[in-house]
N, C-alpha and C positions, 0 to 999 in steps of 0.2 A: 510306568511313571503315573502315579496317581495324580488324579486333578484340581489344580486349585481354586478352582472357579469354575461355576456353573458351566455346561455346555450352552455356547451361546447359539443361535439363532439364525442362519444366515440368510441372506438377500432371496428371497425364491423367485425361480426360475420358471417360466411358464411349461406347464406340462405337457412334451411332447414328446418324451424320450419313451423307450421298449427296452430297446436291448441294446447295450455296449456294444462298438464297432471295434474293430484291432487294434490289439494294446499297442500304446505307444512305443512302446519296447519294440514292438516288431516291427512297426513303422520306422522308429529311428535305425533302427539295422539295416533296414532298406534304403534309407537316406544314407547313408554312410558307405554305403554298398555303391551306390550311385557317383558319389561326390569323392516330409510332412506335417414423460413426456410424450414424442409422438411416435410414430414407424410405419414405415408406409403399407397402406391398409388396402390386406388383400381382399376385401369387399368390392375396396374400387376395381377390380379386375374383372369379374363376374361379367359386366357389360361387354367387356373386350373379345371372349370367346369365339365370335361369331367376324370375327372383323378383319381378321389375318387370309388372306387367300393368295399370298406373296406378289403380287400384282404391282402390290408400290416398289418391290426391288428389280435393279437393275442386273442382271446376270451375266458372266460368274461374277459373284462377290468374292474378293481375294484379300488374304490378310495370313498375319503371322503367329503362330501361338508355339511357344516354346523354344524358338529359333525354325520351325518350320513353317514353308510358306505353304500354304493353304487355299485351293480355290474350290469354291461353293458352286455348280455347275449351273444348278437351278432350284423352287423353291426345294427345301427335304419335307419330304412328308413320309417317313419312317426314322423316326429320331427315337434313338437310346438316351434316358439322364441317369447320371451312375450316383448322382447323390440327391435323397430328396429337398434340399432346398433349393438345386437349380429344376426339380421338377415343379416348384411352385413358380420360380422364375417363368418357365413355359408357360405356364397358367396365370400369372399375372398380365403374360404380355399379350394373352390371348391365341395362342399355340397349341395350346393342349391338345388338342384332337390330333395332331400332329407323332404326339407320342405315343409308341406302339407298343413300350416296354420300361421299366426303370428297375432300379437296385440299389442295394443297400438300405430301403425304404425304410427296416428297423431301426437306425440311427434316430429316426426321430420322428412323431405324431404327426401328420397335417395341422398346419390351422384348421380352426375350426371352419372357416366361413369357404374354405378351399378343401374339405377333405371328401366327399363328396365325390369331385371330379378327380383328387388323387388317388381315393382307392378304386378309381374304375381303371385305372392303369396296371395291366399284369404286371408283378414282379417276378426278377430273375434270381434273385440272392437278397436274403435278409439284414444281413450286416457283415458283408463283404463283398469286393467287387464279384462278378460272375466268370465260372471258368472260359476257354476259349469255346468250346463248342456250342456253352447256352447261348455266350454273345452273336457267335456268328451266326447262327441259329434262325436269329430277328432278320438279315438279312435287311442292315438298316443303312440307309446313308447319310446320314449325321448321328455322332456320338459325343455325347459330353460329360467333362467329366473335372469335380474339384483340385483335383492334383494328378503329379505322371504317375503315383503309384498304381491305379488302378488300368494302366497298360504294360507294367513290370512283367514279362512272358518269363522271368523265372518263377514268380507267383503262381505259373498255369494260367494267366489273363492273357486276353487276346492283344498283339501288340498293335504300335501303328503300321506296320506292313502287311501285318493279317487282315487289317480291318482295308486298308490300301487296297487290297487285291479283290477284294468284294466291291470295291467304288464307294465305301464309306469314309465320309471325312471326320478326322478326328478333333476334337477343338479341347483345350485343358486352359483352364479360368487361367487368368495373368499372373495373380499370385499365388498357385498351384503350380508353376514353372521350375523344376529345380534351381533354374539360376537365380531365382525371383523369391522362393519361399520366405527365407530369412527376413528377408526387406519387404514383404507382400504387408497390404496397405487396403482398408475401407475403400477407398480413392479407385483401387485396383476397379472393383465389381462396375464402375461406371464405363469402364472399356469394357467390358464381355458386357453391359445390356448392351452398349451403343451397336457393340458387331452382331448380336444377334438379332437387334432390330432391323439391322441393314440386311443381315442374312435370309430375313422372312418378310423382311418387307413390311415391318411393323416400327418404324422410325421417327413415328411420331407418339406412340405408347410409349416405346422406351423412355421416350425424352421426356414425356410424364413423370414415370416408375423414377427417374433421377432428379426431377425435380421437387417431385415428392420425398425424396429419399433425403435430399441436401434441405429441407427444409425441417425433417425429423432430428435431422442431426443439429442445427441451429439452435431449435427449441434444448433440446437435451443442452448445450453446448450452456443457452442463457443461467437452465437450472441452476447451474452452482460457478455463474460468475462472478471475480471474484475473490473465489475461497483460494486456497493454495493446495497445488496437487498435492495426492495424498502417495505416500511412497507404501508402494504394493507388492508384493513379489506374487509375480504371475508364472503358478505351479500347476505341476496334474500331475496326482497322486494315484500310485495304483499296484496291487499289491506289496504292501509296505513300503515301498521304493517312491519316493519324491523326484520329479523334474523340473528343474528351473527353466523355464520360458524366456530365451533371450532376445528371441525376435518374432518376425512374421506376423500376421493378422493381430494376434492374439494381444500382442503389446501395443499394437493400435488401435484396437479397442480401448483399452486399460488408458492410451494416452488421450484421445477424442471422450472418455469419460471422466474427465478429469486425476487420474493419475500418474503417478511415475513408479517405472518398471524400477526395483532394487538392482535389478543384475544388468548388465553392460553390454548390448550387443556386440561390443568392439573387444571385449575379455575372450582369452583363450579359450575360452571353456566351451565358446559355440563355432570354435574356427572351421567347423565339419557341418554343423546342425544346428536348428536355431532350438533343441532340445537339448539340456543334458542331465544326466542323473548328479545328484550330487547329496551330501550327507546333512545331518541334521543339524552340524557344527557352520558349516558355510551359512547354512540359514538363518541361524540365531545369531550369528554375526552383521547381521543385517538389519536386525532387529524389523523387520515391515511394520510401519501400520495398519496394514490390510494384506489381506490373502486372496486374490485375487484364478479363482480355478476351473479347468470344465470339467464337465460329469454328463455321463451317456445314458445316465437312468439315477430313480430317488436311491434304489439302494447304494450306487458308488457315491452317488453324493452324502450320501450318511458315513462309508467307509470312509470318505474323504475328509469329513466333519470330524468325527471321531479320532482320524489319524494325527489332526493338525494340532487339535485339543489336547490331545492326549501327551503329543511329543513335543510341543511347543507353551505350556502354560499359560509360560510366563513372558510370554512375546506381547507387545501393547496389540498386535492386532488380535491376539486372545481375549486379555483380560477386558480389548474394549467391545468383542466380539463383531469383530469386523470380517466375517469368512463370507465371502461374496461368490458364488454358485453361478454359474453364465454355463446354460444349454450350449454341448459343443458342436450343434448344427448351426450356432449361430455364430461361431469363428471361424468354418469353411469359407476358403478361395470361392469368389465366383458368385456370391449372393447376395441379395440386400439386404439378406436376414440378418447380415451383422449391425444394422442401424437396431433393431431391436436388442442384439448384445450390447452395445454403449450403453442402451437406454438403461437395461439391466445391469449392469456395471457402476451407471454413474449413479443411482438409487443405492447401491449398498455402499457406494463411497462416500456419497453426499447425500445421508438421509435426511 
């Protein structure tokens, strides 16, 4: 379908991306298998490094993540982060020394004012979790990790019984919880800092990094008070194949950025997943304002440009070129990195 209008321009994304992590497609198989202004500024962290010697926690620290209950024996100091935005989380809170090992690290660049201390962290896998042997390997006692995918032991990952039997605890961010995905929530990332801060004994950073975080979100929030949400359909495109975004983080961004998701978390379509594939007729039926999508590097984001442009013309969020780009290390369970996705969000909705 040739094009009626210029390719427009969309919202850009700060550049942190390398290399594409596992297609959605294979994630969603696995979920179905199953049943995946301001920001707060990791400069102010840098002071923090030196301040964690877990001394302010009270031990075990005991809590629940995923329906499993969990006791923290004493401080860890050989910690796994299986995605790198909870590896800046560690380094925000001033833990990093603490981390012995990470993964998946190609999903996404460090900040700038933090990359430094994150490439001094070996990695185990570039963009995907690590088999069972690298992981156990570390011989670590805390492990964390954005979602339960990356302890699926039909994937060859190490499960939580494998990591159980070494006396490592395993912790999976609140809205990385399969019962939780769909409805996982910004909101979420304030219980995993609060429990990591009790976990290391750094409880009064945390309360910082959330305070900071709820005031980032304010500002963004004031930007376009006000206006009327803009109706979005929040997709991720990837080889030729479109998914509509019915739930989970992602639509919580889109709505803390001032808009609204076109598709219906309560619609059959997500009764399994809060992904689905669906065709190019459901979409235009929609008509969106806005396109609202992630991308794991500049090339998908161009394939994704090109895809939406191409096969949607004549949609008002074409011809007003409203294709909004949002880094997908910044919709992962478990981080504050997603106050930075709003930010970028509400900027391509309300320029």
């Amino acid at each position: 379908m040739s094009l009626s209008t210029p390719t427009p321009t969309p919202t850009s994304t700060r550049s942190r991306r390398r290399t594409p992590g596992p297609a959605l497609a294979a994630v969603l198989a696995v979920g179905l298998l199953a049943t995946g202004c301001g920001t707060v500024t990791p400069a102010d962290a840098g002071g923090a490094e030196d301040a964690a010697d877990g001394d302010g926690a009270s031990y075990p620290v005991t809590g629940t993540t995923c329906g499993r209950e969990i006791s923290v024996p004493a401080a860890p100091q050989r910690v796994v982060s299986l995605h790198p935005s909870i590896t800046e989380l560690l380094i925000q809170l001033g833990v990093g020394d603490r981390v012995v090992a990470q993964a998946q690290d190609a999903l996404g660049e460090p900040s700038p004012e933090l990359a430094e201390q994150v490439d001094a962290i070996p990695s185990l896998s570039s963009d995907s979790p690590p088999d069972k042997e690298t992981l156990v390997s570390q011989t670590p006692d805390l492990v964390l990790s954005g979602t339960e995918y990356e302890f699926n032991t039909e994937m060859g990952f190490a499960g939580y019984d494998d990591l159980a039997d070494l006396g490592a605890v395993t912790y999976v961010a609140t809205g990385g919880c399969a019962d939780r995905r769909t409805a996982g929530t910004v909101e979420d990332a304030f219980a995993d800092v609060a429990f990591l801060g009790e976990v290391f004994g750094v409880e009064e950073r945390a309360a910082e990094l959330e305070e900071q975080a709820r005031a980032a979100l304010a500002e963004v929030a004031a930007s376009f008070e006000g206006e009327a949400p803009v109706r979005a359909a929040q997709v991720y495109v990837e080889a030729g194949k479109v998914y509509a975004i019915g739930g989970a983080i992602e639509v919580d961004v889109l709505r803390l950025a001032g808009g609204e998701n076109v598709w219906d978390s309560g619609d059959g379509l997500f009764a399994d997943f809060f992904a689905a594939e669906v065709g190019p007729e459901a979409v235009l039926a929609e008509d969106p304002e806005a396109f609202v999508f992630a991308v794991n590097s500049p090339e998908h984001e161009q394939e994704t440009i090109d895809y939406l442009t191409s096969t949607f013309p004549e949609s008002r969020a074409v011809r007003d070129g409203r294709l909004v780009a949002v880094d997908n290390t910044f919709i992962q369970p478990g981080t504050l990195a997603a106050v930075e996705g709003v930010r970028d969000v509400a900027a391509g909705l309300h320029p």
